[in-house]
N, C-alpha and C positions, 0 to 999 in steps of 0.2 A: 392541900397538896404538899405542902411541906414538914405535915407529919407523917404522910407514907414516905415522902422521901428521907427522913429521918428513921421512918422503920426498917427499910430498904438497906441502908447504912449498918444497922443494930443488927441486921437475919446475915446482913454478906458477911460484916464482923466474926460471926455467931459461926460462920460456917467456915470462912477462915481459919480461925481456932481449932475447930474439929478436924480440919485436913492436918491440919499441923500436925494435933495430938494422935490421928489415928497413923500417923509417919513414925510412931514412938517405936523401935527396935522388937524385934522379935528375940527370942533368948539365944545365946551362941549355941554352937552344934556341941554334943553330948550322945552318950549313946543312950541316951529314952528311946525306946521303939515307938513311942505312943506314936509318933505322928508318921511315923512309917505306911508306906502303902504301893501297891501294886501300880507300876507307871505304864504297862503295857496298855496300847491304844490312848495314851496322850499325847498333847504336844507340851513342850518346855521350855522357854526362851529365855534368855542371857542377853543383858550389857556389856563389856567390859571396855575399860579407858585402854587408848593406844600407845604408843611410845608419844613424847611430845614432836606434834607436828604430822601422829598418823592418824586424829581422828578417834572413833571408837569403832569397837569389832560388834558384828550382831549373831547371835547364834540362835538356829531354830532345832529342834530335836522334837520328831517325831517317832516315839515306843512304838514300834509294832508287834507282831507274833514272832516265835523261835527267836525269842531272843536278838531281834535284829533291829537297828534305831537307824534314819535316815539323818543327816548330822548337814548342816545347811551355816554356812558361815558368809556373810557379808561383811568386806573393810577395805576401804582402801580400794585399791583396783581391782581387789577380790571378789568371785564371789560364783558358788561352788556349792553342790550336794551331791553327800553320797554315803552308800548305807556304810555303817560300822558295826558291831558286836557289841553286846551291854549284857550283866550280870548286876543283880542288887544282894550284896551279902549287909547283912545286918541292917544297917540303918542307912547305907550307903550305895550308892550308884556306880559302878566302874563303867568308862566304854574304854572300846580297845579298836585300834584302827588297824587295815592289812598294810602290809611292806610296801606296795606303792600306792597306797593312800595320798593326797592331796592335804586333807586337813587333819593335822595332828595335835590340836590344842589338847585333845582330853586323853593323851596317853601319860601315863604317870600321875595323875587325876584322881582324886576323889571327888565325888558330890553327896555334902552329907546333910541327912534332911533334918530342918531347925523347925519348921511350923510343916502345916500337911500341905499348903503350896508351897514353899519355897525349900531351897538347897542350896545349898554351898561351895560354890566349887574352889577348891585348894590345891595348888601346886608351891613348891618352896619361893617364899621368894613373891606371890602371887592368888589373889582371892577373888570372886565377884559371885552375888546373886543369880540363882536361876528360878526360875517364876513358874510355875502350873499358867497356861494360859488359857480363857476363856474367852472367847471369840464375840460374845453376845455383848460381855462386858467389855472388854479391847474396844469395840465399836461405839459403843454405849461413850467411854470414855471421852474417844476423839470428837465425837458429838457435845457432850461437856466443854470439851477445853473450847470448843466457839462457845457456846451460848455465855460459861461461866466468863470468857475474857471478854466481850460484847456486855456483856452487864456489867464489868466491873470498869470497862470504860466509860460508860455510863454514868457511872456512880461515880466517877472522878469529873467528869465534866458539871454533874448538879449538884454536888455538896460537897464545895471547898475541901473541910475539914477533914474529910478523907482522904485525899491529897497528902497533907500532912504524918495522918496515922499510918498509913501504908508504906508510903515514901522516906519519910523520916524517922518513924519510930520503930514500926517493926524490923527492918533491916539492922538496926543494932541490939535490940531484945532479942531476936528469933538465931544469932547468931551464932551464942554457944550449940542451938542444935543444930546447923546446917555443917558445923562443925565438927560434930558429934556421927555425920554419916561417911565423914571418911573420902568426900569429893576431891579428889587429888590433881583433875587434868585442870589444867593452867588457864584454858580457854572458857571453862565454864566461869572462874570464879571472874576473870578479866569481864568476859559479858556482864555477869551477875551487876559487878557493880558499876559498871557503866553505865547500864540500861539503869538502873536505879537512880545514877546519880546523874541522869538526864531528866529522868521523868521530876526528881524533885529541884532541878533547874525551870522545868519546863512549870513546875506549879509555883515559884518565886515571879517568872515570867508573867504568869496569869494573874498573880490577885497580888503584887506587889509593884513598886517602881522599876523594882529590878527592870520591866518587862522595858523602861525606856531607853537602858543603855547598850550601848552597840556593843559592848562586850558580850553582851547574853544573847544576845539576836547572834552571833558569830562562834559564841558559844552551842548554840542550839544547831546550827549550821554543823559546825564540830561534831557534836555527836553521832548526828548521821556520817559523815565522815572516815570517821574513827571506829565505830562499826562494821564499816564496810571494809575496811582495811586490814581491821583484824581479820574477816574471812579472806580476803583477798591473800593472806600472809599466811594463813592455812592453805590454801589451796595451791599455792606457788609451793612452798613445805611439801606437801604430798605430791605435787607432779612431777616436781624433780626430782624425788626421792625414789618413785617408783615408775619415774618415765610415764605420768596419766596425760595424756593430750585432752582428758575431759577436764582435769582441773586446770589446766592451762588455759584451755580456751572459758572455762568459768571464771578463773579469775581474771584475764583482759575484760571480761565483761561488767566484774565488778568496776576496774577502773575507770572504764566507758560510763558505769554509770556514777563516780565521784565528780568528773570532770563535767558532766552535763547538768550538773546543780546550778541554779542561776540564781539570781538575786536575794539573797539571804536577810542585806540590809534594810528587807520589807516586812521580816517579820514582824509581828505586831499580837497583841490582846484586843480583840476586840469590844465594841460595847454591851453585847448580850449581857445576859443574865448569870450565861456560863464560862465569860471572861474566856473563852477558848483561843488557843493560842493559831495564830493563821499563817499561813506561808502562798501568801497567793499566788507567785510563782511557779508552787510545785502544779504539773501538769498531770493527769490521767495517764496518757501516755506513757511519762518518768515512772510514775507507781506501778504501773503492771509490770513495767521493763523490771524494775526492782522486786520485783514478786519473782517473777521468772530467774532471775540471776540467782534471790533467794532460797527459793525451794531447789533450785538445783545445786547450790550449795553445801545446803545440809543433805539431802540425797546423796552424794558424792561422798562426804566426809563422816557424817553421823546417821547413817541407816535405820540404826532403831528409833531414831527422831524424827524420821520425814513426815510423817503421816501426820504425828500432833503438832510439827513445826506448821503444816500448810496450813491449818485449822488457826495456829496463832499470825500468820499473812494477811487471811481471810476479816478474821476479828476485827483489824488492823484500816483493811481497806476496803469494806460495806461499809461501815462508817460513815469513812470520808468519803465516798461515791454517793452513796443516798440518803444520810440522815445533814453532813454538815461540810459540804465541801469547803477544801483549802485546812482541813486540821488533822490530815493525815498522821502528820509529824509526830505532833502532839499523842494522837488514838497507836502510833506503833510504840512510843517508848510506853507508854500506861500499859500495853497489853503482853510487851514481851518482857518487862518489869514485873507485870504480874505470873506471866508463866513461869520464868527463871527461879523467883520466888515461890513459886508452889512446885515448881520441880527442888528444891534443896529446902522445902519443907517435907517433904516427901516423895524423895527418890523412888520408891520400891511401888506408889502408884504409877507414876510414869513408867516403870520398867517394864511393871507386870501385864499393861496392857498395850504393849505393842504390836501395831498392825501392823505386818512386814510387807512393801511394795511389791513389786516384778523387780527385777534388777539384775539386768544383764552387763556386759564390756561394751554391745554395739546399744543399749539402751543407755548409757553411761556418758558414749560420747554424743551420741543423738541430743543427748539433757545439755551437755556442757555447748556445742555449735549451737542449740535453740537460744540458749542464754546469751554465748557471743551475738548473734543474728540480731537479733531484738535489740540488745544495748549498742550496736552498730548502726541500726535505722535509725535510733533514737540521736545518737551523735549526727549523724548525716541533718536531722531534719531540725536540730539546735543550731549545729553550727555551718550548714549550706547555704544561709541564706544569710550570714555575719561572711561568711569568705566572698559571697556573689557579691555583696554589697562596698567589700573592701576593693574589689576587681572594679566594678563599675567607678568608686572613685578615682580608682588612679590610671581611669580609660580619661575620665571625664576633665 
């Protein structure tokens, strides 16, 4: 048993590495026509970072006939299609929008194609990737990121020693190139290394003494915390910036769900085999509520990310639902430690295959009220029955 799980170790290793390396740059744009080709009847999707504080924008562009591209933009409280004009002279993409147009990001615009999927689009001042997109693989993908982030919690839970190499080492090896892609918004790199430097708190926790000092139990408490807060602090950002009552009422329901954390000072390692770290505390109930506040979260603020965010939720909380209740905690920093890490080892698979939800204004606020509701029952049913009990004392 312990030498499959040491192979197990060797093949994730093995495969880690090649996500890395096949993240390696594509050549800058130039005018080779080699990789030029006819975009009518495709679709083409874009990332691009917001101002700080507006999230990221998502753009879908579907080529059709006569010249004519359907231009699809999600941000923010935005979100908007409608046809524009397109021309490819040389190696390049122009679109051109009408005088009252809605969305004008690609006028003054070039998109210049650097590989035979991807393009570039450049305004002064401003750059971001746009993707060929393939729907069989998009899908294929978000199917990956469960199974790959469910294994790799896996594989932190039965062999130590990957704890270590993941947690500790890669994160300062892999850095010149996470560097190297040019990640600029504020929020990714804050996650990046929070989530990292929980997960190797949370591995000190498990196979070391650390795990008996109330500093680290309080620390471990803290990261969820601080987590929360940071989307909390995006979402207040964004709804008062553009008046969203959806991120408003998402973020109350983040705080609904900081304040209903209860007894921290119980975490513990327990005596398996896989030293897992427990929080017996957290409730089923807390975790969905926090699933729900989550996904509507990134929904709201980062659109191209929803689809493979809920897939890394999921990872997160099958888990601790059916394989090892009470090690929630533990199965979210490992898994979204592992996605963050595989998204700034290679950005341009995450972009390329995004699935784009529905995403309406009344679907927007429907998400943010669902979020509030839930983290409001949940408050109610923590703290109703600590007020009834404080009432009955001072009847009594």
């Amino acid at each position: 048993m312990t030498t499959r799980i040491n192979s197990l170790f060797i093949a994730m290793c093995a495969l880690l590495f090649m996500l890395f390396a096949s993240g390696a740059h594509a050549g800058p744009p130039s005018d080779d026509m080699t990789y030029v080709a006819n975009v009518e009847g495709e679709i083409w999707q874009g990332t691009r970072d917001g101002q700080p504080g507006q999230g990221s924008l998502f753009y879908r562009l579907e080529f059709g006939a006569d010249n004519q591209v359907v231009v699809t933009k999600q941000s923010g409280g935005f979100n908007h299609s409608e046809p524009h004009a397109y021309r490819q002279e040389g190696n390049q993409v122009i679109i051109e929008s009408s005088s009252d147009a809605l969305i004008g990001d690609f006028d003054g615009a070039t998109m210049t194609f650097y590989a035979e999927d991807r393009m570039l689009f450049e305004i002064p001042g401003d750059q971001f990737k746009v993707h060929k997109w393939y729907a069989k693989r998009a899908y294929g993908h978000v199917f990956f990121v469960l199974i790959g982030l469910m294994l790799l919690n896996e594989l932190c839970r039965r062999v130590p020693k990957s704890n270590y190499v993941i947690f500790f080492i890669l994160p300062v090896v892999l850095l010149p190139l996470w560097l190297s892609y040019d990640v600029t918004y504020w929020f990714k790199w804050i996650k990046l290394y929070s989530v990292v430097g929980a997960a190797a708190l949370f591995t000190l926790i498990r196979f070391t003494k650390v795990g008996n000092m109330k500093w680290a139990k309080f620390g471990a408490a803290a990261f969820l915390v601080i987590n929360i807060s940071e989307a909390v602090a995006q979402d207040f950002s964004m709804g008062l910036s553009i008046g969203a009552a959806a991120n408003i009422l998402n973020a109350i329901g983040g705080i609904l769900s900081i304040i209903t954390l209860t007894a921290w000072a119980k975490i513990y390692a327990d005596k398996s085999k896989e030293r897992d770290m427990i929080w017996p505390a957290m409730t089923s109930f807390w975790i969905i509520a926090y699933d729900v506040w989550n996904i509507v979260f990134v929904y709201l603020n980062f659109p191209g990310s929803a689809a493979a965010q809920f897939m890394v939720l999921v990872a997160a909380t099958l888990p601790a639902m059916l394989i090892k209740p009470g090690t929630w905690l533990q199965a979210r920093a490992i898994t979204l430690a592992g996605s963050f890490m595989y998204y700034f080892s290679n950005p341009a698979m995450f972009e390329s295959n995004v699935v784009m939800l529905p995403r309406t204004d009344n679907l927007m606020l429907a998400a943010g009220l669902a979020s509030f509701v839930i983290n409001g029952v949940l408050a109610v049913t923590v703290f109703g029955p600590k007020l009834k009990a404080r009432q009955a004392a001072k009847m009594a």
